[in-house]
N, C-alpha and C positions, 0 to 999 in steps of 0.2 A: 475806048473799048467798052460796048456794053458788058456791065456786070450779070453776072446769075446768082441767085441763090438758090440753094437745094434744105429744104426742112424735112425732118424726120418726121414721122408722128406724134412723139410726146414733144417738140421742141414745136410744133405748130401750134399744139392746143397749149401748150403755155402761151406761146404766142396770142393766141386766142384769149387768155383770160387777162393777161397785162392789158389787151386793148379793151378789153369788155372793165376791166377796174378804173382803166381812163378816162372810157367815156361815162363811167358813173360820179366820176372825183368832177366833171365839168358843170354836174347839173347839184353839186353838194354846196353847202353853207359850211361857213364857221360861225359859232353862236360864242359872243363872250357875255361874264354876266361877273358882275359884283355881289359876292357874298361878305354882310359883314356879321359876325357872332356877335350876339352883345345881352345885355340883359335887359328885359323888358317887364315893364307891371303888367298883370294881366287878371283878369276878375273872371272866378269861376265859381261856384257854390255859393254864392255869399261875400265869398273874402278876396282879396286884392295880393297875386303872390308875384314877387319878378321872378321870371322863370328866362333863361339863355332860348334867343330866338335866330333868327336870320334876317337881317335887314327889319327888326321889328315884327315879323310880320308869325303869326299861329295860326294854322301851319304856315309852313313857309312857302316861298314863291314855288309856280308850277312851272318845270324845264319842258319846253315843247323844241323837238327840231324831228327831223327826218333822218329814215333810214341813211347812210353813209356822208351823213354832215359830222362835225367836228364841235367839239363842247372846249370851251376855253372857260375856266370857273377861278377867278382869282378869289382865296377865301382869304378875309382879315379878323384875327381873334381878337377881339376887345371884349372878351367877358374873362372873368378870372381864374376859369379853370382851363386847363389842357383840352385842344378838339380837335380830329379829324373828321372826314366825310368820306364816308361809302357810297358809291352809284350803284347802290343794288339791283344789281342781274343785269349789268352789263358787261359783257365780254373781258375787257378791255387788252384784246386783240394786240399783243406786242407792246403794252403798255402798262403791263403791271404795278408801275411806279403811282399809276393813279387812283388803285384799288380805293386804298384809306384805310384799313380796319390796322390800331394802332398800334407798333410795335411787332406790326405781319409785314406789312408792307413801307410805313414810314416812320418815324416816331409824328409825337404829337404835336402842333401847332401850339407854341404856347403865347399863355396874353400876350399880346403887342405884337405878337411874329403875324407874316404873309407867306400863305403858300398857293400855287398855282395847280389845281388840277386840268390837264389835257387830253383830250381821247378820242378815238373816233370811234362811232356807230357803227358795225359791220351787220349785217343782213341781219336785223334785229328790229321790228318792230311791234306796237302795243304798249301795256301799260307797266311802267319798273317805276323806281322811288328810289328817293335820295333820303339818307340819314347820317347824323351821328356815330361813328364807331366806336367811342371812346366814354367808358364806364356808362354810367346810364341816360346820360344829355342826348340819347337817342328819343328818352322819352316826350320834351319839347323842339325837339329839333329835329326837321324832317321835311318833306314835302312830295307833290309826285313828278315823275319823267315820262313825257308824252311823247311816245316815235312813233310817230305817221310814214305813211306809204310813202317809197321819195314820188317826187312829181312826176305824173303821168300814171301812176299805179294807183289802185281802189281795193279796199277794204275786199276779200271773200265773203262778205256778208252784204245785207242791203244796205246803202251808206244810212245814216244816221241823220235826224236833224239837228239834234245836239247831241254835244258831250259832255258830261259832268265828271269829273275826281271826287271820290266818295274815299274819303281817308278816316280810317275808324281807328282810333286812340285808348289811350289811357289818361284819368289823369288823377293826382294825387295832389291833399288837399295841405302839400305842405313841400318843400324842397326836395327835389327828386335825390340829392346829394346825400344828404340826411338820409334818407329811407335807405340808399344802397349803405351807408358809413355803421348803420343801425347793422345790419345786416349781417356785414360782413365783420363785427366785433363780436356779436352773441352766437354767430354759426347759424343761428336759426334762420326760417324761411323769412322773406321778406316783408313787410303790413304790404295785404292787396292796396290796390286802389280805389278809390272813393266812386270813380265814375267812367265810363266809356263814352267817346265824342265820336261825332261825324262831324268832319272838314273842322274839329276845336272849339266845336260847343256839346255841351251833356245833352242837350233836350229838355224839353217841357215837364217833363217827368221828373225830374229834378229841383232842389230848392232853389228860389234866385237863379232859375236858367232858362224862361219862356222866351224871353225878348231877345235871346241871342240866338234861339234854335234854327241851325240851316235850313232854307225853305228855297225848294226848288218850281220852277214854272212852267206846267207845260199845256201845250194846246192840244185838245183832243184830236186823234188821231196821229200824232208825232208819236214819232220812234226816237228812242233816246238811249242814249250809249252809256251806262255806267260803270267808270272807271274804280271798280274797286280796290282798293289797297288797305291791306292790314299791317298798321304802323304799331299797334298794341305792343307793351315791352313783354310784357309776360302771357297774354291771354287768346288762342284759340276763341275766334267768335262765327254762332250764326250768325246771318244775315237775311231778310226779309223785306218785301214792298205789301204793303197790305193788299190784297183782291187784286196783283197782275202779276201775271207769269213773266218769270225772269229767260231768256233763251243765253246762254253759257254762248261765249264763242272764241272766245282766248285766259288762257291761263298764264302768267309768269310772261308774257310777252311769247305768247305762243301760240298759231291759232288752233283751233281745235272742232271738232264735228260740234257742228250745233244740237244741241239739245233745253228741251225748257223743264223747269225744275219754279217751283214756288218757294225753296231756301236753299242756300250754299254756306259750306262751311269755308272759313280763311286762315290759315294757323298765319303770327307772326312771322312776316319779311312776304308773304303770298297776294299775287294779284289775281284780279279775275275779271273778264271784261263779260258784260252782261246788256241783254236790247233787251228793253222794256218799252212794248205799246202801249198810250196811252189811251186805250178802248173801255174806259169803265164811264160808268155816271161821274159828271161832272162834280167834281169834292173834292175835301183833303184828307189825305191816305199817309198814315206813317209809313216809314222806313224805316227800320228798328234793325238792330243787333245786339245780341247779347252772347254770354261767357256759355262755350261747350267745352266743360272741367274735367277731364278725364283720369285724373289722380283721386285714389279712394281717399276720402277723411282729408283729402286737403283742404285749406278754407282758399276762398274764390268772394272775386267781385260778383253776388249775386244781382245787379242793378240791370237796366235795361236804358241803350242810348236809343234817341229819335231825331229825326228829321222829319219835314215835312213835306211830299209830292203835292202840289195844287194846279189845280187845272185853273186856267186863267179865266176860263167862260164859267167858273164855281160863284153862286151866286151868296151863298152862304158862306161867307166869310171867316166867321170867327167861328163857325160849329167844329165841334173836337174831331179829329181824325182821326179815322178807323184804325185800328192797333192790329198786325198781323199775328199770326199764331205761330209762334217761334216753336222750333223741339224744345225740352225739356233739356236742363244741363249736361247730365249725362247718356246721352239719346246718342251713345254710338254705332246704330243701325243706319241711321239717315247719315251720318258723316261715309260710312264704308258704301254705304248705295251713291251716293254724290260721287266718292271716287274711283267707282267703278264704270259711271258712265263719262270719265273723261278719256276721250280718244284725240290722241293726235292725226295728223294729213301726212297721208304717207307721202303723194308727192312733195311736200316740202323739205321732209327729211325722214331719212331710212336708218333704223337700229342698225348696228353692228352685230353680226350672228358670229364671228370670231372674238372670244377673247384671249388677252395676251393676261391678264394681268387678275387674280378671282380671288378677290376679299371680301371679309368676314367682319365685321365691325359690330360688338354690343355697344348698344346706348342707354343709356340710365342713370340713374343718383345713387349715391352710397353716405357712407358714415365715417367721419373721423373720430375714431377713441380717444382723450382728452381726459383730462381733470378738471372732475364739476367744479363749475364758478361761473362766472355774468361772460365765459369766452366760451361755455358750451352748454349754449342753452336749446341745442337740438334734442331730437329724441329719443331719451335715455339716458341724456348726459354726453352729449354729441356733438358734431360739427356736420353738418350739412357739404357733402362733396359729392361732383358728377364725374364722369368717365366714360372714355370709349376700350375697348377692350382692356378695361380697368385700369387706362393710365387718366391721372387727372391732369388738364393741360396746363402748362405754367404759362404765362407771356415774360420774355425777356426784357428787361428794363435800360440795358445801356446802349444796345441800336436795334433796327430792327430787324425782325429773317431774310425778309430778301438783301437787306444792306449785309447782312452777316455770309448768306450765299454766296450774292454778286463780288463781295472784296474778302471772302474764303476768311474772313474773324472764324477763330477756332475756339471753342469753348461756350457759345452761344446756344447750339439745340446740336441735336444727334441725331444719327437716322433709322433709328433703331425700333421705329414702330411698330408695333407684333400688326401682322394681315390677319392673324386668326385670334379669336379667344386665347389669353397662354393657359386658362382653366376651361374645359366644357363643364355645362354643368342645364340644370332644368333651369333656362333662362325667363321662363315665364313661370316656374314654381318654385316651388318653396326651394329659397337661397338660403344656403349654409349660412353662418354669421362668419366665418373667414374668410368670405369673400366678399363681405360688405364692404372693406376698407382699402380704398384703390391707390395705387402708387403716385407720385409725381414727377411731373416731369415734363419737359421741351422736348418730345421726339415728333421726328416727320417721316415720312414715308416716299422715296423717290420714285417716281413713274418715270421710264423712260417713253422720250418725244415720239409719237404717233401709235403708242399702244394704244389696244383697244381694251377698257378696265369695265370691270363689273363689282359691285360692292353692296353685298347684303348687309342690310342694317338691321339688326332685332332689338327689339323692346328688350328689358328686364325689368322682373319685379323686386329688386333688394329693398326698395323704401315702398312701392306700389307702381305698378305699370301706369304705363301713362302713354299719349298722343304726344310726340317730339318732333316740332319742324326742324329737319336740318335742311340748312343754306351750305349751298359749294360756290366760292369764290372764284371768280373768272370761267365758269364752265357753265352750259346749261345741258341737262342730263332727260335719255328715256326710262320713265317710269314703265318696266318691263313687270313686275311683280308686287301683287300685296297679299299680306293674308294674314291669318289668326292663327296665334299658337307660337311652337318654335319650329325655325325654318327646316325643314325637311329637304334637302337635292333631290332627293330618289323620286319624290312624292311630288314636289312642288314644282320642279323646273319644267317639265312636262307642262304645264299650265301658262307658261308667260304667255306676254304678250308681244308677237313678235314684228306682228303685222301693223297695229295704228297705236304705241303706246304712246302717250302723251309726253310732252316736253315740258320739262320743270327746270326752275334753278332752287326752289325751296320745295322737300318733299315732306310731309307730315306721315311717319314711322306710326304703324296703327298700335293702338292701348292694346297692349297683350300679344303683339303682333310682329310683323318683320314688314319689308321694304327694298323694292332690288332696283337699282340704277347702275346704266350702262350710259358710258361718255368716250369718246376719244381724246386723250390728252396731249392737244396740237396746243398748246397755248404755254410756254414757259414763264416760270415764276415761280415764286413761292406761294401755295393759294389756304386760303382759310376753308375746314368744315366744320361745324359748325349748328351748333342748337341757336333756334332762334330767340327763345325762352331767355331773356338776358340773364332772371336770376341763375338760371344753368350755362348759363357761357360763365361768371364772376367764377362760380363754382366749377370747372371746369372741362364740361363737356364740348369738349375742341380737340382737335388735330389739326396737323398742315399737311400737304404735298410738297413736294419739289419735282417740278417739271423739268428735268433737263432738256439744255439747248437740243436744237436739230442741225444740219447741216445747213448751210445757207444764209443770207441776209435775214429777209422775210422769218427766221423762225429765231432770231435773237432777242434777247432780253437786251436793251437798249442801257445806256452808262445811265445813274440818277443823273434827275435833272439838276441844275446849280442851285436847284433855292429848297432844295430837300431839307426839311427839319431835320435839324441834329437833337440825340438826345442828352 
């Protein structure tokens, strides 16, 4: 007897997307790679520091695969402190176990241990980056993640003749351990850094750093694709090409309406992909980035890194190369102009104009009251503390959040995170002193699976307003809203942008300002948010989510794997 079948509608077009997922798993890769942590000598300023690398190498190896391939990363720790790894601003689509950020998602990799991160790419491609999540070994350890179009697909722009990873740095002229261990005993702010790198050298500009400066080679008339990534631990940086127009066309691994611009701002954990023609007089043209400081009276690396662009037919070899004209430190007109011409592509993904879920999150630094002596040597006799709606975030030490979620350990974090300020108050003026000093605490905030959440972020001034990238773990989110002052609904909502707002997974909260992101939370876990600023993550400006499960295979949080670090 011939069979029949009969399909509804919604059970055809699932039909439809199981085969359409099929036929994309046939044309995918698995990519496995040996990471080993270890310590390395390495000569920067003058002097010779071992600093924790990856397979030796500063920066570390670059991850290139394609859209909906599969990353298989076995990491081995042979350096002597505690490490995980973050794939920053990748999904990881029913994989949460691979996130990395330590004591959210896994505990730590310690010396001698092996752990295996796995994941797959889903409709993501452009320029993300791998790091460090664990205390500040983010600051040498790092590298960038290249997803290209899967096969048979082409870039929305003109293809490229090359492509460069432009990773812009921090680096400090002495144990990055030490500087956080300083830090975190006195309460006080951090020692800046001595230097900013592109691709892990300072530049010419520097003492004892000519002969290591990155030098790039191009033939007049090539288009060249620069993969910007700002790995900086603590510093917001411009960026510049001397005498050629930069054309913006993906952000965070996102693409975006092309526009050309002569400098771009990066806050830390931020990418930016940028085609740069090489249409000038044949010569050598810096590349330059430096510190946009947006905290009054803070001190800042005021240095300047470089590279070097060379056109190959330059007959002048050794003549000095032209120096761009960077803004001025605190030039936040050109940062707020930069971010108002990023527009995202509506056909590739459309905001959510329902919300289920409408939070209110301050972000800023405050004060801990203490007894003067060498343990509070902040200002006033203080301790340096950060916070989101004035709780300081604690990280738990005997297993991690999602381990604590997934196997219901009671007593680990609470869910008890305010959505709104629990004081209003003039978030950009003048803060009472009773509200300087923030609570502490493990609280999360649960989202239930396929709400549609929106979450304004405001600046505060209790220490001095300031430019704050926060990073949201497993999510990438539309930038609907910026602006100056304190957030207004009546006044301000009226203004989003509903139509091409750009897609971020790190957004930089403006100096004095607010910040409105709207995401769907289809992805369960426990997820990190996040300053990218590491000395304000130590200090605790963090929170988590809890994405509860949805109905279904497809939307579960999978068992840990077997080789999950215990703590």
């Amino acid at each position: 007897m011939e069979a029949k079948f009969c399909f509804s509608k919604p059970h055809f077009l699932f039909l439809l997307t199981i085969l359409s997922f099929t036929a994309s798993l046939a044309n995918a890769e698995t990519h496995y790679h040996d990471f080993v942590v270890q310590q390395t000598p390495v000569k920067r300023l003058c002097k010779t520091h071992n600093i924790i690398t990856v397979n030796g190498q500063f920066p570390g190896p670059t991850l290139t695969a394609r859209n909906g391939d599969t990353m298989v990363i076995k990491v081995t720790n042979r350096a002597r402190y505690n490490v995980t790894l973050h794939w920053h601003g990748i999904r990881q689509m029913r994989s949460p176990w691979a996130d990395g950020p330590e004591y959210v998602t896994q505990c730590p990799i310690k010396p001698g241990a092996t752990y295996t991160y796995r994941y797959t790419i889903e409709n993501q491609e452009g320029t993300l980056w791998w790091h460090a999540h664990s205390r500040w070994l983010r600051a040498t350890v790092y590298g960038a993640l290249v997803i290209l179009p899967k096969s048979g697909s082409t870039y929305p722009f003109p293809t490229p003749k090359t492509e460069v990873p432009i990773i812009l740095g921090e680096w400090w002229d002495r144990n990055i351990i030490d500087v956080l261990r300083q830090a975190l005993f006195t309460g006080n702010a951090p020692n800046v850094s001595d230097a900013y790198t592109i691709n892990g050298q300072p530049g010419d500009l520097y003492n004892c750093s000519s002969q290591g400066t990155t030098k790039i080679l191009v033939n007049s008339g090539d288009t060249v694709l620069l993969r910007v990534i700002n790995a900086a631990l603590n510093q917001q940086l411009f960026f510049s090409v001397a005498n050629h127009k930069l054309t913006v066309v993906e952000a965070d691994a996102s693409y975006t309406k092309p526009f050309t611009t002569k400098v771009i701002m990066v806050g830390p954990g931020q990418t930016t992909n940028l085609l740069l023609t090489a249409n000038q007089p044949a010569s050598r043209y810096y590349i330059a980035a430096r510190a946009y400081a947006s905290a009054r009276n803070a001190p800042f690396d005021n240095t300047t890194t470089t590279a070097i662009l060379e056109y190959t037919t330059n007959k002048a070899k050794l003549s000095k190369p032209i120096l761009p004209r960077l803004p001025a430190f605190n030039d936040s007109n050109t940062v707020r102009n930069f971010n108002k011409r990023l527009k995202g592509i509506p056909s590739i993904a459309k905001v959510s104009t329902k919300i289920d879920e409408s939070l209110f999150f301050t972000v800023g630094l405050g004060f801990v009251n203490c007894t003067p002596g060498p343990r509070c040597q902040g200002p006033n006799n203080t301790r340096f503390a950060a916070s989101m709606n004035n709780v300081s975030f604690i990280l738990p030490r005997r297993t991690s959040l999602l381990q604590a979620y997934y196997q219901n350990v009671q007593g680990v974090y609470t869910t008890d995170f305010p959505p709104v300020p629990p004081v209003k108050f003039d978030y950009t003026g003048n803060v009472s002193r009773g509200l300087w000093q923030p609570r502490f605490g493990t609280k999360l905030y649960k989202l239930k699976f396929g709400s549609s959440v929106q979450i304004v972020l405001q600046d505060t001034a209790i220490f001095s307003t300031e430019d704050h990238p926060i990073h949201l773990h497993g999510y990438h989110f539309f930038v609907v809203g910026l602006g100056s002052g304190n957030f207004n609904p009546n006044r301000d909502t009226g203004k989003f942008n509903l139509v091409d707002p750009p897609v971020r997974n790190t957004i930089d909260v403006p100096v004095g300002g607010w910040a409105v992101i709207r995401f769907v939370a289809d992805n369960p876990g426990v997820w990190l948010f996040h300053c990218h600023i590491d000395s304000h993550l130590i200090w605790g400006l963090a929170m988590a989510f809890v994405v509860e499960n949805g109905k279904g295979e497809l939307q579960t949080v999978q068992p840990p794997p077997a080789d999950l670090p215990q703590c």
